[in-house]
C-alpha positions, 0 to 999 in steps of 0.5 A: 661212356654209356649210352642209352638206346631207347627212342622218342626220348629227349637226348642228354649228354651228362659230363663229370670227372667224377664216377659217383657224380655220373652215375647218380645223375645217369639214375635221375636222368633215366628214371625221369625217362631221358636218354642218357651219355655220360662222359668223364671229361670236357673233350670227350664231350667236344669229341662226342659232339663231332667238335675238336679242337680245331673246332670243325665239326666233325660226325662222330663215328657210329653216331651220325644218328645221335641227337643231343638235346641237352648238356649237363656238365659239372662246372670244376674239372680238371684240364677243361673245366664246364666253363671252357666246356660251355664256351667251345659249345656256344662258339660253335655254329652247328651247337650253340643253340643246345642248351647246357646247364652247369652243376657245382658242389660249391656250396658258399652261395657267395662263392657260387655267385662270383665265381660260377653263376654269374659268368656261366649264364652271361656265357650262355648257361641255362641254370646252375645246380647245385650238387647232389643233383636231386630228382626234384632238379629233373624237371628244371631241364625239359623247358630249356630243351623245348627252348633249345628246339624251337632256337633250332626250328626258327631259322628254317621258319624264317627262311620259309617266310622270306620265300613266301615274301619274295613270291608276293613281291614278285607277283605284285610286280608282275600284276603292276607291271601287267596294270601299267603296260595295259594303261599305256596301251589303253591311252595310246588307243584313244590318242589314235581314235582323236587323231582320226575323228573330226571334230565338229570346228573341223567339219563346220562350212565357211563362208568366205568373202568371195561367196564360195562355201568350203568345208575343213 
């Protein structure tokens, strides 16, 4: 496993069974200036991502600073293939919102398309390269790690929103609550102002056969 240690840089995390494969894809990776790992199978990647078998996260020792960004992995491999790879990842709570992008040295389109391509992106890849990986093929990956940031920043907007919402709500109803409470005051005032008033039928004198004058 290599790791490269510079900041500010965006993480990928690069798995290939096969040395050659790994070490040119740490070249173009460094030299399109991402921080690199490299791992040589499925379940070390699951390991070094903090995700057994059991698939519970767990923080990886020494690494709880260690961000992935992206994954790159090759699509045939022995015991767990980029397939089953791309899976666990996309079945995981705390990962599925990285972006992973499958590589293959298949080089029968027609092969490609039934057997590659097609069930990885309705799995959840992001592209399918074809191998050598090529310098050109760098500059493919920088848009889905911007794609895999904003997924990860959108719960917390989300959440930040609906306490915005619940706030006005809340103080809508207190404002209602305050109008309604002083209508009802309001009118029980003027009710009790009638009450008390004369009203000019009340005060008005009557003559009664008698002849006395009386007032009501």
């Amino acid at each position: 496993m290599a790791i490269a240690t510079e900041s500010g840089q965006f993480h990928v995390l690069a798995v290939d069974d096969s040395l050659i494969d790994r070490k040119l894809i740490e070249r173009l990776l460094k030299t399109s200036s991402y921080q690199v790992t490299t791992v040589d199978s499925g379940s070390k990647a699951l390991e070094f991502l903090g995700l057994h078998h059991d698939e519970k996260p767990n923080p990886p020792p020494d690494q709880n600073e260690v961000e992935v960004n992206l994954i790159i992995t090759d699509y045939c491999m022995p015991g767990m293939t980029g397939y089953d790879l791309l899976k666990k990842i996309k079945e995981s709570s705390s990962l599925k919102d990285i972006p992973v992008v499958i590589m293959s040295s298949e080089n029968v389109p027609s092969r490609i398309n039934r057997q590659g391509t097609k069930i990885c992106l309705e799995e959840g890849a992001e592209e399918f390269l074809l191998k050598p990986v090529k310098l050109s093929d760098m500059s493919r990956l920088r848009p889905h790690i911007l794609k895999g940031k904003n997924k990860e920043q959108q719960p917390e907007h989300n959440h930040s929103e609906d306490n915005s919402s619940s706030g006005n709500n809340k103080n809508s109803n207190s404002n209602s609550s305050s109008s309604s409470s002083g209508n009802k005051r309001k009118a029980a005032m003027d009710d009790e102002e009638e009450g008390e008033g004369l009203s000019p039928e009340r005060t008005r004198p009557r003559l009664f056969s008698s002849g006395s004058l009386t007032v009501l």
